[in-house]
N, C-alpha and C positions, 0 to 999 in steps of 0.2 A: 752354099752361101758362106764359104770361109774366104781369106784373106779382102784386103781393101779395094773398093771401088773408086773409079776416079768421079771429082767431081765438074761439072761442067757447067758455063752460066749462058743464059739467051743472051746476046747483046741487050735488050730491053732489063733482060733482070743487073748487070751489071749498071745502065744507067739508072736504075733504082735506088741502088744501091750513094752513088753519088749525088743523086737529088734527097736522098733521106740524109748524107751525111751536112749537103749544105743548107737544108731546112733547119737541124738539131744547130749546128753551127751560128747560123743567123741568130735563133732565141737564146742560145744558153750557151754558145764558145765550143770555140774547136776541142775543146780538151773532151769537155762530154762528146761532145759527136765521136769523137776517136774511140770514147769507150764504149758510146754504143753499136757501132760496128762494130769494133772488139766483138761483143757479147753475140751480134750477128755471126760472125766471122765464128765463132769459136762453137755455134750448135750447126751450122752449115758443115764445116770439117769433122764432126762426130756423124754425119749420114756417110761418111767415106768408113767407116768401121760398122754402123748399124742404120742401114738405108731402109728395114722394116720397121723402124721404131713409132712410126708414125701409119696409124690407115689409111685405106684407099676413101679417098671422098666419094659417097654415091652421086651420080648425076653429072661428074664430069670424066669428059673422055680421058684415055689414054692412061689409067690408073693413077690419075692425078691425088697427092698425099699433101698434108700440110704439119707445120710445126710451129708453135711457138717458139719467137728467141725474145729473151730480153723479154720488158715487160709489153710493147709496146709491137712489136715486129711479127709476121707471120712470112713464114718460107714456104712454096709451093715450089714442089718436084715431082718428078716420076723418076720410078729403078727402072732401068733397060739390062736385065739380068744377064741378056746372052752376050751383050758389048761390056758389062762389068762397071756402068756409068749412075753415079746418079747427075737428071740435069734441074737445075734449079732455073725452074719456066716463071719465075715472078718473088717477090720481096714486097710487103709495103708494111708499112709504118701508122702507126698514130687513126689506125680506122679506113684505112682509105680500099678501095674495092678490089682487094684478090680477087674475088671470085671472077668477077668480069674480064680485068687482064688475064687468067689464067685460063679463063674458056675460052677468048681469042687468040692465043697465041696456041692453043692445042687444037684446035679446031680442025687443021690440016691433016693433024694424026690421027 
């Protein structure tokens, strides 16, 4: 478990990513939106240096893990140790249903 892992996004979780920026934008201006991915952006890139920092969720497949960013955000990923990746399988913002997006899109795995 030494040097960096790459990280990787579902298409689904990169447009989450754009719907939370232009949700934050709408209420309170681009400049917060900008910060609050920032704060997204900035605990996503520390699972590239410490991808255990976070447990495995019981009851969802494929060693699905979550993390708080920011006050408001939660990241769902799995480590895929022998490809050296972490993929970030969902993002949501403000309350809205990880769990559900994150058990559908791992479902296959």
């Amino acid at each position: 478990m030494t040097g960096q892992y790459s990280i990787l996004y579902l298409p689904e979780a990169v447009r989450e990513l754009v719907d939370i920026h232009d949700m934050i934008a709408a209420y309170v201006g681009i400049d917060i939106a900008g910060q609050k991915l920032a704060d997204i952006e900035a605990v996503t890139k520390s699972l590239a240096e410490m991808p255990y920092k976070a447990p495995i969720r019981d009851g969802f497949p494929s060693g699905l893990r979550t993390i708080p960013a920011g006050q408001k955000a939660v990241i769902c990923f799995i480590v895929d140790e022998e490809e050296r990746t972490v993929q970030i399988v969902a993002i949501s913002y403000a309350g809205s249903d990880w769990m559900s997006k994150a058990r559908d899109r791992l479902e296959p795995f």
